[in-house]
C-alpha positions as CSV (number, residue, x, y, z in Angstrom):
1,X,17.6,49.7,304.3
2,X,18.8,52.4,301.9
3,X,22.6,51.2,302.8
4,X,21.8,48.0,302.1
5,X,20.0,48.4,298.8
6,X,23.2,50.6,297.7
7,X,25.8,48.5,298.4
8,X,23.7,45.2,297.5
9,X,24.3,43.5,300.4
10,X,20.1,42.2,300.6
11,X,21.2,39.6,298.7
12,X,23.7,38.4,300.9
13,X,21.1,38.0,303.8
14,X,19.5,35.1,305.1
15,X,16.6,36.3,306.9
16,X,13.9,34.1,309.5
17,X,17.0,31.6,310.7
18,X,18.3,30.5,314.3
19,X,21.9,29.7,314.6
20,X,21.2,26.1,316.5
21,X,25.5,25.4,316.9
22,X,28.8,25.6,315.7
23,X,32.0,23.1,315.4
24,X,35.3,23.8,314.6
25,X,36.5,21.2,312.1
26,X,40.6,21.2,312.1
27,X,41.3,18.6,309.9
28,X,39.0,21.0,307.2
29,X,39.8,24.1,309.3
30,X,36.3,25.5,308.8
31,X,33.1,25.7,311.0
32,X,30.7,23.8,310.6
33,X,27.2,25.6,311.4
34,X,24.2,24.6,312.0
35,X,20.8,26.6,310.9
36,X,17.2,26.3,311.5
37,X,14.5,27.8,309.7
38,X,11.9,30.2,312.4
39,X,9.3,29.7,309.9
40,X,9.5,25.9,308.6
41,X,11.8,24.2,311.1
42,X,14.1,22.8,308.6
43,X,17.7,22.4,309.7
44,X,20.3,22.6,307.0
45,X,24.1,22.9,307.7
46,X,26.8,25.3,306.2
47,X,30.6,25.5,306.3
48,X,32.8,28.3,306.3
49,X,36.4,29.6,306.9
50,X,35.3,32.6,309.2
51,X,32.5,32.8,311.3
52,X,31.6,36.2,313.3
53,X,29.2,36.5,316.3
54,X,27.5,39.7,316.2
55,X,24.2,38.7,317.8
56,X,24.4,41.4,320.6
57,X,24.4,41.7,324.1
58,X,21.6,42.5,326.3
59,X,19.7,41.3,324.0
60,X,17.3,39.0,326.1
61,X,15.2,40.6,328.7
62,X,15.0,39.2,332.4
63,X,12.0,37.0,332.8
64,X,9.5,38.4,335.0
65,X,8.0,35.0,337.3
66,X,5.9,35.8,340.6
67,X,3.0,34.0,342.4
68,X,-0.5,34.7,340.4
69,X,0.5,35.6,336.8
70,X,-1.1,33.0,335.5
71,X,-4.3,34.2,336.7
72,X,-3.5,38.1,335.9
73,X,-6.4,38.9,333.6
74,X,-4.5,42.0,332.0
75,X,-1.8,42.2,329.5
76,X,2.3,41.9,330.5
77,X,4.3,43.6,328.0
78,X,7.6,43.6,327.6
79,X,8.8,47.1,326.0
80,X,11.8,45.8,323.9
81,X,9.2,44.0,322.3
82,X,6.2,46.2,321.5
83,X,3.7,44.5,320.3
84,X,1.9,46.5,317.5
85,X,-2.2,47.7,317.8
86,X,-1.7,48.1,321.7
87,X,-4.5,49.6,323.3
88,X,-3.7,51.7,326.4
89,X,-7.1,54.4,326.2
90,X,-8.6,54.7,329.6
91,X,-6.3,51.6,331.2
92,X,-4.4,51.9,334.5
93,X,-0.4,50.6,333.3
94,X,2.0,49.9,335.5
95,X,5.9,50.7,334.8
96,X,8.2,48.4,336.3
97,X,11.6,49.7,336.0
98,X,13.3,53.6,335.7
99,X,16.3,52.7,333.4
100,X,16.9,54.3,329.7
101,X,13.6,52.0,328.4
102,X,11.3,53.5,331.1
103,X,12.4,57.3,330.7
104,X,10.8,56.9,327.2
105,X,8.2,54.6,327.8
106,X,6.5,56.8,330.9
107,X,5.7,60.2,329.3
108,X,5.1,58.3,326.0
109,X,1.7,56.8,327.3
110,X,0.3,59.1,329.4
111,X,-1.9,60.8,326.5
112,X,-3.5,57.6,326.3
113,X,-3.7,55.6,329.4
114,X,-5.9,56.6,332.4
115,X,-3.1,56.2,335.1
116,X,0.3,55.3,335.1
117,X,2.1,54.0,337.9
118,X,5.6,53.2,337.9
119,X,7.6,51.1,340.1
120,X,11.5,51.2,340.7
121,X,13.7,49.2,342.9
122,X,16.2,52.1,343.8
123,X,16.9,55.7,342.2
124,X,19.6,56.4,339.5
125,X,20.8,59.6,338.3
126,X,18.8,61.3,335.8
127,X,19.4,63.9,333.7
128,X,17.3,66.2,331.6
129,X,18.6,66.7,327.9
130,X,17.5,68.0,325.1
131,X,16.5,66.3,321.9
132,X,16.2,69.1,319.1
133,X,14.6,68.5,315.8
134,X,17.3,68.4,313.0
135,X,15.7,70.3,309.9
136,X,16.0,67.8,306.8
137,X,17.7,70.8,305.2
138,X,20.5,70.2,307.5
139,X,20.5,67.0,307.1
140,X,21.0,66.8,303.3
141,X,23.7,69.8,303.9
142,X,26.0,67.6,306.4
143,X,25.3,64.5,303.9
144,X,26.3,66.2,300.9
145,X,29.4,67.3,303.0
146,X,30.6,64.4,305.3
147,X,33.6,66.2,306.1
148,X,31.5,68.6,308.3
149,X,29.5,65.8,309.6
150,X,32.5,64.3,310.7
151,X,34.1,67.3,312.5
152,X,30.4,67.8,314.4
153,X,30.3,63.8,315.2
154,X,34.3,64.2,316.5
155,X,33.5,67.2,318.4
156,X,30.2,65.4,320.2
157,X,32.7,62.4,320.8
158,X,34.9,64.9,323.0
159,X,32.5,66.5,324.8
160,X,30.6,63.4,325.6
161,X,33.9,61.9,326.7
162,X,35.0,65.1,328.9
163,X,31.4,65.2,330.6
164,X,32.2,62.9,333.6
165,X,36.4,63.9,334.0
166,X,35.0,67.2,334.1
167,X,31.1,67.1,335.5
168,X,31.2,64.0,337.0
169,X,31.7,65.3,340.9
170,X,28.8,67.9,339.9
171,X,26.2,65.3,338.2
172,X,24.3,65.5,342.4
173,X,23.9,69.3,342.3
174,X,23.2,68.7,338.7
175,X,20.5,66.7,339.3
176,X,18.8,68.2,341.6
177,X,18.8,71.4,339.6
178,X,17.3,69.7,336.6
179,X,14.4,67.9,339.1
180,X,13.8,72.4,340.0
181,X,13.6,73.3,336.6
182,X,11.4,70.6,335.7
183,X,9.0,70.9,338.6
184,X,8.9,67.7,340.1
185,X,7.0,67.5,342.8
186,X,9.1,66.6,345.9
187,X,7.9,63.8,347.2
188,X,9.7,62.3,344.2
189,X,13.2,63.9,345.0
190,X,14.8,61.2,347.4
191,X,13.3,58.5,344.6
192,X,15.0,60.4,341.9
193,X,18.5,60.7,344.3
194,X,20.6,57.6,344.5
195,X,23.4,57.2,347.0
196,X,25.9,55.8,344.8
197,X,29.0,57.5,342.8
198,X,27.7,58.8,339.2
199,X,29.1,56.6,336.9
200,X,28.6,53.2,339.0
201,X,25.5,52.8,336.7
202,X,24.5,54.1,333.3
203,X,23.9,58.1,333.8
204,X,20.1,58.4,332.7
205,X,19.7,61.0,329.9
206,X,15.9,62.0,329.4
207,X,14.2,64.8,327.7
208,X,10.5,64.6,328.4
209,X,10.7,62.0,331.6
210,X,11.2,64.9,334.6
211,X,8.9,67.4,333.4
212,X,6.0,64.2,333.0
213,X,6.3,63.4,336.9
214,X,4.3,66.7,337.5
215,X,1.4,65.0,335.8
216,X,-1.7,64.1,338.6
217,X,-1.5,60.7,335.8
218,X,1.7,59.6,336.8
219,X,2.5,57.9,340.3
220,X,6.5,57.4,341.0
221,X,7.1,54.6,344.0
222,X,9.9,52.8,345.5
223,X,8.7,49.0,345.8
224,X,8.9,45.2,344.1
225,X,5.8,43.7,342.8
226,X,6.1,40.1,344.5
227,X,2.2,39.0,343.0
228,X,-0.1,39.8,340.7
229,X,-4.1,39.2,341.4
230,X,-6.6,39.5,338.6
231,X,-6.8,42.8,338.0
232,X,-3.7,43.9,340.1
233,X,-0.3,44.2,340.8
234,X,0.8,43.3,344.7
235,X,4.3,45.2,346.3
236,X,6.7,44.5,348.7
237,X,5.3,46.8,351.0
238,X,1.8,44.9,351.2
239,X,0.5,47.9,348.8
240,X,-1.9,47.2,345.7
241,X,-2.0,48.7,342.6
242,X,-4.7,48.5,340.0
243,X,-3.4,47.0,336.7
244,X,-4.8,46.5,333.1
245,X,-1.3,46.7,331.4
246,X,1.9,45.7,332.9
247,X,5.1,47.0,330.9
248,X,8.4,45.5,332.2
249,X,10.9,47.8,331.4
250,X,13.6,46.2,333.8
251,X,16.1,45.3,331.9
252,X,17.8,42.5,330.1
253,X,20.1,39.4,331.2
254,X,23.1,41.4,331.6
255,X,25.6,38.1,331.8
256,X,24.8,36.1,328.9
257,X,27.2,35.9,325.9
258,X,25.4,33.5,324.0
259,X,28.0,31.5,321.2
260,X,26.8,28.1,320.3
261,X,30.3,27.1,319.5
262,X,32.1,23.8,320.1
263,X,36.3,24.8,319.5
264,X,39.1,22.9,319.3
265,X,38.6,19.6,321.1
266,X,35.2,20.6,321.4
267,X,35.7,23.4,324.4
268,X,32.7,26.0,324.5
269,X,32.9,29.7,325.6
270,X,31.1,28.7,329.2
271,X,34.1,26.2,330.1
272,X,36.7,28.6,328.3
273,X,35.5,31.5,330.5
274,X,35.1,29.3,333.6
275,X,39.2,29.2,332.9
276,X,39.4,32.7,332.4
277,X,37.3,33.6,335.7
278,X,34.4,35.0,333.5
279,X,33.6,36.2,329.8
280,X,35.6,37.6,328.4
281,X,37.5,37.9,324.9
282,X,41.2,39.4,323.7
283,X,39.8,43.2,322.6
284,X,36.4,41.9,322.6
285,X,36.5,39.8,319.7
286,X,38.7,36.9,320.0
287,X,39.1,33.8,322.2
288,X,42.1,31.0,322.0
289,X,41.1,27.5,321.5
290,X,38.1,29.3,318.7
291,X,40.0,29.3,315.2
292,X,39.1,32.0,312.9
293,X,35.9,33.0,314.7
294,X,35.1,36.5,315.8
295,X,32.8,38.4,317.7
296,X,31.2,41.7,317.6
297,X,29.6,43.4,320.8
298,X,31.7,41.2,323.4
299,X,32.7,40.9,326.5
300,X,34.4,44.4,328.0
301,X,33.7,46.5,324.8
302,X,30.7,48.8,326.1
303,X,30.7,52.2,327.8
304,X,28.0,53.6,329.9
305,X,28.1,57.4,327.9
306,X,29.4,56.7,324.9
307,X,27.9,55.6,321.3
308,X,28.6,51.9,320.8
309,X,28.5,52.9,317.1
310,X,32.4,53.4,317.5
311,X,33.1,50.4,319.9
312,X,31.5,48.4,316.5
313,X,33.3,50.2,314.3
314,X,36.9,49.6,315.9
315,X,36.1,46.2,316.7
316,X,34.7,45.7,313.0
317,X,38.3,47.1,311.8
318,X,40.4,45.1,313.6
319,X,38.6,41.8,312.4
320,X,38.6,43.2,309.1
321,X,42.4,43.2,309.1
322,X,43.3,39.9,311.0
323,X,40.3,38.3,309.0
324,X,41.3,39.5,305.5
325,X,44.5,36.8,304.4
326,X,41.6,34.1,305.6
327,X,39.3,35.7,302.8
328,X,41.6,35.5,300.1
329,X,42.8,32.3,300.9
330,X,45.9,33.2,302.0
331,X,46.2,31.5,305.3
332,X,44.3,28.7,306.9
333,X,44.0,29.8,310.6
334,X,44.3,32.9,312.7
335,X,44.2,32.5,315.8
336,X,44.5,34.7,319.2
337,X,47.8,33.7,321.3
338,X,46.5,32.0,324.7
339,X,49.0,34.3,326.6
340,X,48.3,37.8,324.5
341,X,44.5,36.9,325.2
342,X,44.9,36.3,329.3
343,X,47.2,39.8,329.8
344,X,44.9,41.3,327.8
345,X,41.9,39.9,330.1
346,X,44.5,40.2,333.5
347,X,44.8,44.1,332.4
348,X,40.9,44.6,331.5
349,X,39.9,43.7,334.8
350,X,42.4,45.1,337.1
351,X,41.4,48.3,335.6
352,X,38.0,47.5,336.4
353,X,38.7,47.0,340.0
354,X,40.4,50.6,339.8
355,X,37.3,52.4,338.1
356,X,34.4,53.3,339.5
357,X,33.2,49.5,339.5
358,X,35.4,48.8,341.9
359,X,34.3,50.8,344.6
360,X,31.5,48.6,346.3
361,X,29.7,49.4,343.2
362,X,26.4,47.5,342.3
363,X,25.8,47.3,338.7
364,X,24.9,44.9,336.6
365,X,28.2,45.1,334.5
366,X,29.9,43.3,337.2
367,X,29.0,39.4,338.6
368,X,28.6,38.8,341.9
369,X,32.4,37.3,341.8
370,X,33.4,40.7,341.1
371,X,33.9,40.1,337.2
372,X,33.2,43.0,335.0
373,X,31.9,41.5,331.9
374,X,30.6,44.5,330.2
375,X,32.8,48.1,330.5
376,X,35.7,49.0,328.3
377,X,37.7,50.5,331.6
378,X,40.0,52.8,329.3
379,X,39.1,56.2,327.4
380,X,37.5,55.0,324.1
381,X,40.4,57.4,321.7
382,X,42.3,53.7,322.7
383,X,40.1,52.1,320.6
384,X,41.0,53.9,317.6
385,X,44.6,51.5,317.7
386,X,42.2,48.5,317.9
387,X,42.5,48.3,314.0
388,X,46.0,47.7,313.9
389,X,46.4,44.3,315.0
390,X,50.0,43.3,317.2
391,X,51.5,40.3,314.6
392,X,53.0,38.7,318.4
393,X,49.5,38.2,319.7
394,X,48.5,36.1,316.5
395,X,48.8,32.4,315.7
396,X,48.8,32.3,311.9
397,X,49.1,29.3,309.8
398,X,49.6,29.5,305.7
399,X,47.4,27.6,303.8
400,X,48.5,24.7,302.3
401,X,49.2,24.2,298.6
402,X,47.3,21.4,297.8
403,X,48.7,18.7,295.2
């Protein structure tokens, strides 16, 4: 909020409205969107010359749906949306889910609840990590010298990057170090040991989540819930588990790139990535046949360890300078080449295939075609050259002087 208030940009925001659809005019050569209040329902429509999707990925978490919900008398909560005033004293919750969500969720509640019991499908690697407090002191010293904050952020950025090229064969031994130091029982090492390659899957960084298993509260087991009864949760295995809370923490619709967009003789991204063989967009941002639109947070521009702070920022850059002669009216319509945006797409994925997603890996970054929707396959220094855009892979059309 404090960014925003500096640099004014409050004003600029249209808060409480759903983006209903979008279509591309090209007689006009603007958008035309449509907009519909949250609060009143009123739909009003808006033109513009560039439109930008950055309404996120992952954003919309699975739907949980088995036999007896509706007659499940205790509360289902889904984590990504807390609700606020939640009383967990004394209640028995169950955890569905051991992804980055339910690391932080599990040793968060147990000072409240009376039991916690959390169910996983299959282990993944986790790590303990540290999470120091930052003395405000030194956080007023690195603002009022950005240069230095900038050297410690560059420096994190390598050694982040380095971890798996150098630790990644390690991350087994690794883990099963940090389970020792942190005194997990061991009935709860061959659920906390997956058989896959580290790196298939997000590498689970916790700082509290390990040492928490110890507690007599906490109950880790490998199962599916399949029903729910009143007052319970039913498994798999034919086990029961008593429930008044249960948190889904098992993650989000990993496929879905939602653009309400109608393109150039009306195509949508579903029937232009149907083409393609799957989403996907030229450096994450751009799609032939969608004048002048951009997206932020596409397909293929995510990384499992590193901050997707910088994949913004490089994919903010580039639009920034293929967008700019459309902002001062110099030119009508940029647009990706068809054949720049498929190598680029061709290339994306056969690196893919080479990476550790290739390699009988299941993930949720890839479909069940084999597509990999979500992982930028390169180092992300390569993204720094994203801001530079490559005039060849650019339809760009001057405006026209009008009369």
């Amino acid at each position: 909020m404090r960014v925003a208030d500096k640099y004014n940009i409050n004003q600029h925001i249209q808060p409480d409205t759903n983006w209903v659809s979008s279509t591309w005019l090209d007689d006009r050569k603007c958008w035309s969107i449509e907009l519909q209040s949250t609060k009143t329902g009123e739909v009003s429509i808006q033109e513009c010359k560039v439109l930008i999707g950055a309404i996120g990925h992952q954003v919309d978490p699975k739907p949980f749906d088995v036999p007896g919900k509706s007659h499940f008398q205790g509360k289902i909560v889904q984590a990504c949306k807390w609700p606020q005033g939640l009383n967990l004293k004394e209640k028995n919750a169950v955890v569905i889910g051991n992804g980055s969500t339910a690391v932080q969720v599990v040793p968060n509640i147990l000072n409240n609840v009376k039991k916690c019991t959390q169910i996983q499908r299959a282990p993944q690697w986790i790590l303990n990590r540290p999470n120091p407090h930052v003395p405000e002191t030194f956080r007023k010293f690195l603002a009022f010298f950005p240069f230095i904050f900038t050297c410690l952020q560059s420096i994190t950025f390598a050694i982040v990057e380095a971890f798996y090229p150098v630790l990644g064969r390690v991350i087994p031994r690794m883990a099963k170090n940090h389970m020792k130091q942190c005194n997990v029982p061991k009935k709860y090492h061959s659920l906390l040991t997956p058989s896959y390659t580290p790196g298939c899957k997000r590498i689970i960084f916790a700082p509290e989540y390990l040492q928490c298993l110890k507690d007599p509260k906490v109950e880790l087991v490998q199962d599916e819930i399949v029903a729910l009864s009143e007052k319970s949760v039913i498994t798999a295995s034919g086990k029961e588990y008593s429930c008044d809370v249960l948190i889904l923490c098992h993650g989000f619709q990993a496929e879905t790139f939602y653009y309400p967009l109608k393109g150039r003789n009306g195509i949508t991204p579903p029937e232009h990535w149907d083409i393609a063989g799957g989403p996907s967009c030229y450096k994450g941002c751009a799609m032939n046949g969608f004048p002048n639109f951009f997206s932020i947070r596409g397909p293929n521009v995510s990384s499992g360890h590193q901050s997707l702070i910088h994949f913004i920022e490089s994919t903010t850059a580039l639009i920034l300078n293929v967008a700019a002669p459309l902002i001062q009216g110099k030119v009508d319509v940029v647009e990706v080449e068809s054949e720049a945006e498929q190598s680029y797409v061709r290339r994306v994925q056969a690196a893919c295939k080479r990476g550790f997603w290739g390699r009988d890996c299941h993930t949720f970054y890839v479909t069940k075609n084999g597509w990999n929707h979500t992982v930028y396959p390169w180092t992300p220094y390569w993204l720094c050259l994203h801001r530079f855009p490559v005039k060849s892979h650019w339809i760009v059309k001057p405006a026209q002087t009008k009369s």
